[in-house]
C-alpha positions as CSV (number, residue, x, y, z in Angstrom):
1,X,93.0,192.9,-100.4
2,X,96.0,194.6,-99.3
3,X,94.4,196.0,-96.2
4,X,93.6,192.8,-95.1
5,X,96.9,191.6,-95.7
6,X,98.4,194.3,-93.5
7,X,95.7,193.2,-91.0
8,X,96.6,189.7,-91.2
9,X,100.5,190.9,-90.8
10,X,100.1,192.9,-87.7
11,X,97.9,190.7,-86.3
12,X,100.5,188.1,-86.5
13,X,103.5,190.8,-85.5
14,X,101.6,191.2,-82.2
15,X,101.4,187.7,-81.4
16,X,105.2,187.1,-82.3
17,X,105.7,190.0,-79.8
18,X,103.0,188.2,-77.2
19,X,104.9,184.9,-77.8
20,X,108.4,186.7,-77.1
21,X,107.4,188.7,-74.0
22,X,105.6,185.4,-72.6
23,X,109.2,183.6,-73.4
24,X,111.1,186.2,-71.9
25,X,109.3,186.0,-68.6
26,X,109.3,182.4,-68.3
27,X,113.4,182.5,-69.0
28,X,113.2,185.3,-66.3
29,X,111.2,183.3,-63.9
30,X,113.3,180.2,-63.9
31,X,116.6,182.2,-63.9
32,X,115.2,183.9,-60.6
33,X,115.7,181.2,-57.4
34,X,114.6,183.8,-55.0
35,X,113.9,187.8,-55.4
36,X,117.7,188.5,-54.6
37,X,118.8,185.0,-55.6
38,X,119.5,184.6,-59.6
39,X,120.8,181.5,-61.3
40,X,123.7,182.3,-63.5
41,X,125.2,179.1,-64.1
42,X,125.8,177.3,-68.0
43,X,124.6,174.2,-69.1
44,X,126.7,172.5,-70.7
45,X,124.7,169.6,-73.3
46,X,128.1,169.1,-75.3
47,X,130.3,167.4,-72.7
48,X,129.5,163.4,-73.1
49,X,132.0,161.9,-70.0
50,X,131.6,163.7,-66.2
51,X,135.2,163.6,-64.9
52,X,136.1,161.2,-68.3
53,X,133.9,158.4,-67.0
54,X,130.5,158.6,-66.2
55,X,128.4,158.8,-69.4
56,X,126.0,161.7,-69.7
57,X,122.3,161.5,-71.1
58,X,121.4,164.7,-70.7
59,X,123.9,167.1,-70.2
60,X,124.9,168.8,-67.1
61,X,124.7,172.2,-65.5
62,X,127.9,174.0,-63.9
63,X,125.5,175.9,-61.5
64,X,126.9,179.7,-60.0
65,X,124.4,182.0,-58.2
66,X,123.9,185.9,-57.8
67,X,122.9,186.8,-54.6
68,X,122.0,190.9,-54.3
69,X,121.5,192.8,-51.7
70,X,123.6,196.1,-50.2
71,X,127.0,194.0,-51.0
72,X,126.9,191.4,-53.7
73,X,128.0,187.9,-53.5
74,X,128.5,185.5,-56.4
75,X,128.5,181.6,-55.4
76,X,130.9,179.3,-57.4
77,X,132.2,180.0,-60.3
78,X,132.0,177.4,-63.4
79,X,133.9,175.2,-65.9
80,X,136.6,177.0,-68.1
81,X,135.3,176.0,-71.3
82,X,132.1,177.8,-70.4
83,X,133.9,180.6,-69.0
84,X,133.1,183.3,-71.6
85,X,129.2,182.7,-71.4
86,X,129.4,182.7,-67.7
87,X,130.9,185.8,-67.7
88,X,128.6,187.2,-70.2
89,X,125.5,185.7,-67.9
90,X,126.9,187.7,-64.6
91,X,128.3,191.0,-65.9
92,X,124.2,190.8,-67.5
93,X,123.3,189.8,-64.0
94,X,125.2,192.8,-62.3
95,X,123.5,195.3,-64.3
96,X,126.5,198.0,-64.4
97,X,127.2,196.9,-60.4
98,X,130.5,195.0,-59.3
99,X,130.7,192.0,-57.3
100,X,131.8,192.1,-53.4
101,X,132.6,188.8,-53.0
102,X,133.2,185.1,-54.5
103,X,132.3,182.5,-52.5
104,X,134.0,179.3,-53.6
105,X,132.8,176.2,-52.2
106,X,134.9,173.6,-53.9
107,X,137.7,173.7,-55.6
108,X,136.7,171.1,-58.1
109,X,138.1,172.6,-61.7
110,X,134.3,172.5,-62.9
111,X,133.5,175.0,-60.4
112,X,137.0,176.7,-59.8
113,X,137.9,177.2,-63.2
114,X,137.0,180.6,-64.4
115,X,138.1,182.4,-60.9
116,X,141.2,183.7,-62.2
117,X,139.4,185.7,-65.2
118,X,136.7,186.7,-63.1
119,X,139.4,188.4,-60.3
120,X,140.5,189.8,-63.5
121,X,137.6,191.0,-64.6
122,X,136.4,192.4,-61.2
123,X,139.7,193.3,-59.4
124,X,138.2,194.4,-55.8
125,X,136.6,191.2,-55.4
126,X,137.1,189.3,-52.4
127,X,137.3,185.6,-52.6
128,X,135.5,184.1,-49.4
129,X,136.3,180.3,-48.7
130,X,137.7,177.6,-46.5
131,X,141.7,177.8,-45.4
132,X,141.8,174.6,-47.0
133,X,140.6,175.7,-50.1
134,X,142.6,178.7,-50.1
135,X,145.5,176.4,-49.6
136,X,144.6,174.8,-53.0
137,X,144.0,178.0,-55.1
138,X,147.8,177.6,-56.0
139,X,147.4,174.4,-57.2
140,X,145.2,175.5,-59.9
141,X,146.1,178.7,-60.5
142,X,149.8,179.1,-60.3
143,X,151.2,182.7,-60.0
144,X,147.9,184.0,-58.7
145,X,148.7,186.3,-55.9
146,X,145.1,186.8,-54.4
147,X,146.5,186.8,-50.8
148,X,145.2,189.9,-49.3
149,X,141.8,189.5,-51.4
150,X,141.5,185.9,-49.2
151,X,138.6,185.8,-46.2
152,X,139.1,182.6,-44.4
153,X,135.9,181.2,-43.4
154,X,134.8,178.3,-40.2
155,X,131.7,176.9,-39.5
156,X,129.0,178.5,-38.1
157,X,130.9,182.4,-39.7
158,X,128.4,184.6,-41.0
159,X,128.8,187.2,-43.9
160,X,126.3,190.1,-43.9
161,X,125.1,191.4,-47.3
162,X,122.7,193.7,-46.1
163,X,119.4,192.7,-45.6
164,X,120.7,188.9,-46.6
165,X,122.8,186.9,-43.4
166,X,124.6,183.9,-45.0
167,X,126.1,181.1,-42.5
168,X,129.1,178.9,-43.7
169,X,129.1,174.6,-42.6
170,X,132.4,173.1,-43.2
171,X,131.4,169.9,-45.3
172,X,135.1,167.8,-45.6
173,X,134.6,164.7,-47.8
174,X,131.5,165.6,-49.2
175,X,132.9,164.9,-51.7
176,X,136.8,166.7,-51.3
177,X,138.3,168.1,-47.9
178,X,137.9,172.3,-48.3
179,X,134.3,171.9,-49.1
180,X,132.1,174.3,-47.6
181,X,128.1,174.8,-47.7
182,X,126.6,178.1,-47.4
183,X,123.3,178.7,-45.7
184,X,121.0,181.9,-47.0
185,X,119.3,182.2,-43.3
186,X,117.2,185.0,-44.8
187,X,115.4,183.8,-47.6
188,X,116.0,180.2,-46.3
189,X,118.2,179.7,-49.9
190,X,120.8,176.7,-48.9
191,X,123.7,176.3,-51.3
192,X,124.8,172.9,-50.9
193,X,128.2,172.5,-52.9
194,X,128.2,168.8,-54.9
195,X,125.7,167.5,-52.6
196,X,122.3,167.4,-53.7
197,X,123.8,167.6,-57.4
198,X,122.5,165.5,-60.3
199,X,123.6,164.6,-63.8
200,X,121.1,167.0,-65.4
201,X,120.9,170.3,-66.0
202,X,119.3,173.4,-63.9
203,X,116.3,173.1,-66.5
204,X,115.9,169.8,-66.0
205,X,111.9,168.7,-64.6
206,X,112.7,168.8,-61.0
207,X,113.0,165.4,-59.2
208,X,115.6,163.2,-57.3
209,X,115.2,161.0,-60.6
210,X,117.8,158.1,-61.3
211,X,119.9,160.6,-62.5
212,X,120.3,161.9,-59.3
213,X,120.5,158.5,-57.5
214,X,123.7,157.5,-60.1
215,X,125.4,161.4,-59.6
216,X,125.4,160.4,-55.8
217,X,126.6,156.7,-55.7
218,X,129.4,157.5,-58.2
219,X,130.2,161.1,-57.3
220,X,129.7,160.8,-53.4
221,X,128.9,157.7,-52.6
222,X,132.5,156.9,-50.7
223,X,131.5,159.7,-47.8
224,X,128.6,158.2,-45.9
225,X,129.9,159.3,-43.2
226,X,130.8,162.5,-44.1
227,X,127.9,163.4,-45.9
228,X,125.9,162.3,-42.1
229,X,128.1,164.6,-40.7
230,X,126.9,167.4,-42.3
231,X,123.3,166.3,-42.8
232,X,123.7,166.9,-38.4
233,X,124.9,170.3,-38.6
234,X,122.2,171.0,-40.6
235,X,119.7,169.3,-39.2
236,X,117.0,171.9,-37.8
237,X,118.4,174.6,-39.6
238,X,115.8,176.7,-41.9
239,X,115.8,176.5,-45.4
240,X,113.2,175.9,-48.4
241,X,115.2,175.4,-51.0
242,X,118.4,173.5,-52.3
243,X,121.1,175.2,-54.6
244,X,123.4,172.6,-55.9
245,X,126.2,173.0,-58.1
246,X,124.7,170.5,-60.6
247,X,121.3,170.1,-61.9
248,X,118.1,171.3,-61.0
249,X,117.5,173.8,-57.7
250,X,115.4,171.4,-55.6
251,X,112.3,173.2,-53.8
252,X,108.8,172.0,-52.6
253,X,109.2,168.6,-50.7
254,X,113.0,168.9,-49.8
255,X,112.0,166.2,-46.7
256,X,112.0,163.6,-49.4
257,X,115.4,164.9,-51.4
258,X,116.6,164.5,-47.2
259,X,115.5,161.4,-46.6
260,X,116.9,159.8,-49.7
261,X,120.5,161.5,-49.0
262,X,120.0,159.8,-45.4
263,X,119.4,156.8,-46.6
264,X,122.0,156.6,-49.2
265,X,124.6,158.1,-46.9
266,X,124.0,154.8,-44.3
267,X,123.9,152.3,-47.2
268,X,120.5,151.8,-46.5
269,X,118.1,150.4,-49.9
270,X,115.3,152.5,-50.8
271,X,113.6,149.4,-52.8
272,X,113.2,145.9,-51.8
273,X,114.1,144.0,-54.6
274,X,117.5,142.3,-56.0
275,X,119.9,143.2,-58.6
276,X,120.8,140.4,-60.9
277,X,124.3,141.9,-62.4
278,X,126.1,139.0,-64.7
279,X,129.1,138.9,-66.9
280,X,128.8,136.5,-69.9
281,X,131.1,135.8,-72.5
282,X,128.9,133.4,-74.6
283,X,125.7,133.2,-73.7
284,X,125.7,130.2,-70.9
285,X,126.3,132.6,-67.9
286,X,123.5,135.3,-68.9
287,X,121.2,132.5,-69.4
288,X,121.7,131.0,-65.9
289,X,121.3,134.8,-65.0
290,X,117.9,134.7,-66.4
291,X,116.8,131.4,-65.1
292,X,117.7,133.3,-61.8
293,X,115.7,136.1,-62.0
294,X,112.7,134.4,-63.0
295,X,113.3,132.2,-60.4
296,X,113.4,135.8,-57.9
297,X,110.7,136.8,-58.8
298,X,108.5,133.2,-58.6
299,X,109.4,133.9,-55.0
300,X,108.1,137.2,-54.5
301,X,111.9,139.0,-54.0
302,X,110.5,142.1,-54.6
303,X,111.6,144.2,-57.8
304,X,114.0,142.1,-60.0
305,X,116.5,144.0,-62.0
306,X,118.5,142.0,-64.8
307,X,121.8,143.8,-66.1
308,X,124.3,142.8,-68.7
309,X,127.4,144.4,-66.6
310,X,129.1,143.8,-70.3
311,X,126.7,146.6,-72.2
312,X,125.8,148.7,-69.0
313,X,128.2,151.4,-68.1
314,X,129.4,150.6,-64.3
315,X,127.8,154.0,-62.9
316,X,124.1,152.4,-63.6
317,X,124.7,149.2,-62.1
318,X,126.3,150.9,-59.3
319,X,123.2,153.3,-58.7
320,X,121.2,149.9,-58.9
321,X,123.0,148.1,-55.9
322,X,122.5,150.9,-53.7
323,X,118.8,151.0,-54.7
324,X,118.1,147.7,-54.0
325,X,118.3,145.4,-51.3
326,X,120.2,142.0,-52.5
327,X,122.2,141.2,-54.9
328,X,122.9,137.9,-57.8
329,X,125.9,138.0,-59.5
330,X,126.7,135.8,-61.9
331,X,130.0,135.9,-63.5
332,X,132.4,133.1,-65.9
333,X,135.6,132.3,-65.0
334,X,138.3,134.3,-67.8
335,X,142.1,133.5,-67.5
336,X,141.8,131.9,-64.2
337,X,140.0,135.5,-63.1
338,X,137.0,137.2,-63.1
339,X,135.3,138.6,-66.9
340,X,136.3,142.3,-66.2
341,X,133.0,143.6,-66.4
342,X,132.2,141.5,-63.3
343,X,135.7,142.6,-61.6
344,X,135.3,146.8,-62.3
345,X,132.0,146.1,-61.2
346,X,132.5,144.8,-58.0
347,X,136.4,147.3,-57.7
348,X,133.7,150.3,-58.1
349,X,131.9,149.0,-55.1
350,X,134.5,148.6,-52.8
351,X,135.6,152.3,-53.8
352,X,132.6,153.4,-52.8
353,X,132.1,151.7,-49.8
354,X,129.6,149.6,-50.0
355,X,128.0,148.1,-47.4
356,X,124.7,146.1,-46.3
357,X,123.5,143.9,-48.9
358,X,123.0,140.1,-48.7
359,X,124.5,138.4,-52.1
360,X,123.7,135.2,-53.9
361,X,126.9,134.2,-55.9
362,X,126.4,131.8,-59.6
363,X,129.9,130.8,-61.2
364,X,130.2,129.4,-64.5
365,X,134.1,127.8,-65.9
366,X,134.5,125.1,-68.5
367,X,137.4,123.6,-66.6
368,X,138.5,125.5,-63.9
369,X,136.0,127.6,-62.2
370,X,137.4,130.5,-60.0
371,X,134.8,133.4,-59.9
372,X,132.8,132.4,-56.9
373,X,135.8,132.5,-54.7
374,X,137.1,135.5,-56.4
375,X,134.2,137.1,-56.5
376,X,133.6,136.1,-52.8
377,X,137.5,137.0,-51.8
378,X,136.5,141.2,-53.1
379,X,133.0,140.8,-51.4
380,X,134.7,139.8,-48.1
381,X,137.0,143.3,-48.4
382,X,133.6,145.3,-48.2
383,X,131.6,145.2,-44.7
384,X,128.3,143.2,-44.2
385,X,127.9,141.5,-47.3
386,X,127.0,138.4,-46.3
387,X,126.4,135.1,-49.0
388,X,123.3,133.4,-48.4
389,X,124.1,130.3,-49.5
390,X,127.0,128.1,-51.1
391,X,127.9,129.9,-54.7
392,X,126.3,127.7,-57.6
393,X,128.5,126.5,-60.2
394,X,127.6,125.4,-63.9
395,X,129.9,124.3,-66.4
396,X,130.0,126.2,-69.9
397,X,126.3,126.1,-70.0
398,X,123.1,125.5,-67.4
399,X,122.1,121.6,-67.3
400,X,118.7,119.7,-65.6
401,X,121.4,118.9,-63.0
402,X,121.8,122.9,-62.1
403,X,118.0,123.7,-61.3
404,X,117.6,122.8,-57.7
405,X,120.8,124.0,-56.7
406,X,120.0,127.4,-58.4
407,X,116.2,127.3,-57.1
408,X,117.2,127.1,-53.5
409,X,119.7,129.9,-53.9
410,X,116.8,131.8,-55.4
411,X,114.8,130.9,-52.4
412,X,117.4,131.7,-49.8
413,X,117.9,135.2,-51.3
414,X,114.0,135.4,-51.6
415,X,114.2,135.4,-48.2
416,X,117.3,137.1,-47.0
């Protein structure tokens, strides 16, 4: 009995010792974006606002890269509050070797934040970066005196490593002005700064989900043109993969990641269908809302989305107007203005630039209805968002009297 007991008990030691050798190897493997490229970045699943605002399902990554050759470079650094077990993560990295360079490609606090402890920590680094960037180190780090550590980069500059050539692009405005990309043209590795990001983190199931869609509108959404700017310099350069500074390294069919980015950096949809976004204070406005939408979709307007702007954070319902092609808002008239839901809704828009969309416009007000025309008046600041038809107007609650009115605005966005 005992025998097989101590049969039984090393039987199942060299499974547990199977199971962690197999987990090992997978942690290994997905730490590992290329042979000299290693992920050494932190996820951070604690942190429930990006930049205080934008509501995180999921967590998010603060992604920082190891690339080793003959000279080292390390790619970004991360967040302070993760500082410690970023540190921890590279000096493991390293293996017993220092660091040549840091290559800081935006100054953003979530990836600036830890480079003064890291000069600290490795004193003969040298930081490699845009003058403009450079420029803002003092306005993070006051005191620091990393002058003579400093290489000024332009675009098109090259860094050798060794067997590894990296080339720098000057991206301004995607999303802040000392932004820089840096192109890997050896193992075709392009590190892409904010663009490409996600709200997710780097072991999120790859994809160019919804996630990625609302990190884009809300994060970068104001720099169309920027972000075409550098999609040009770019353009038939070599690469195979995508290293962004937030979420998931993107690899495989990057010609679909490229054509979304094109198409949300002209304000073009990717879906036909219509957003139905309403503000309601007591019921009659959503339901006029809904009457809408089934209307929509009675007359084949593609994909209908219905959203309470009241109980949808404005980063989703943002995401959804650039997804889709036309808009219905419906909004009630509150203190001679419009519900605030409706009015950060449509502010958000304008902020990002918003462009291209044909829009159906429903007003509700008891005695005094104003939202139409004050929805209509901040639609008018944005460019080519044209009404399709006379705004509808009910009063406190939808009536027989209503229908046709809102059928043939239902029709006229139908068609739009």
């Amino acid at each position: 009995m005992a025998y097989g007991c101590t049969v039984i008990c090393g039987a199942a030691l060299c499974l547990l010792q199977l199971f962690l050798l197999i987990l090992c190897h997978k942690i290994n493997n997905m730490l590992s974006v290329t042979p000299n490229v290693r992920f050494v970045g932190v996820e951070d699943d604690n942190l429930d606002l990006f930049e205080g605002q934008y509501p995180l399902q999921k967590g998010i990554s603060y992604n920082s890269y190891v690339i080793d050759d003959e000279k080292i470079a390390v790619v970004d650094s991360v967040d302070r509050r993760r500082c410690r077990e970023w540190l921890a993560k590279l000096e493991a990295a390293l293996n017993g070797r220092t660091p040549d360079y840091l290559i800081v490609q935006h100054m953003e606090p979530d990836h600036s934040g830890s480079i003064r402890l890291m000069l600290e920590k490795y004193p003969s680094v040298k930081i490699v970066a845009t003058a403009k960037a450079l420029e803002m180190l003092g306005c993070f780090f006051e005191g620091m005196d990393v002058a003579e550590r400093c290489m000024a980069v332009c675009d098109n500059d090259t860094l050798e490593l060794g067997r590894v050539s990296l080339r720098f692009f000057t991206a301004p405005m995607v999303h802040w002005p000392e932004v820089m990309m840096t192109l890997d043209e050896t193992d075709g590795v392009l590190f892409s700064a904010d663009a490409f990001g996600s709200f997710a983190t780097y072991s999120a199931a790859q994809a160019c989900d919804d996630e990625a869609r609302r990190y884009y509108c809300n994060i970068v959404g104001k720099y169309g043109s920027s972000v075409q700017a550098v999609m040009k310099k770019l353009a038939g350069r070599n690469f195979r993969i995508i290293a962004p500074l937030h979420g998931p390294v993107l690899c495989g069919d990057l010609a679909g990641y490229w054509m979304l980015y094109d198409k949300w950096s002209r304000y073009v949809p990717e879906t036909d269908g219509v957003l139905v976004a309403y503000a309601s204070i007591y019921g009659g406005t959503a339901e006029a809302a809904m009457r809408l939408a089934a209307m929509l979709e009675e007359n084949h307007a593609g994909e209908v989305v219905l959203m309470d702007l009241n109980r949808h954070d404005v980063s989703y319902a943002v995401a959804e107007a650039f997804r889709l092609s036309r808009m219905a808002l419906c909004c009630a008239t509150y203190d001679g203005g419009l519900f605030p839901s409706m009015h950060n809704f449509l502010h958000h828009l304008a902020m990002k630039n918003f462009r291209n969309r044909p829009v159906a416009l429903v007003e509700n007000g008891s005695w005094a209805p104003m939202a139409g025309k004050l929805m209509g008046d901040m639609l008018g600041k944005m460019k080519d968002m044209p009404p399709v038809a006379p705004a509808v107007t009910i009063r406190s609650r939808m009536h027989a009297g209503d229908i046709p009115a809102l059928r043939c605005l239902a029709e006229a966005l139908a068609k739009a």
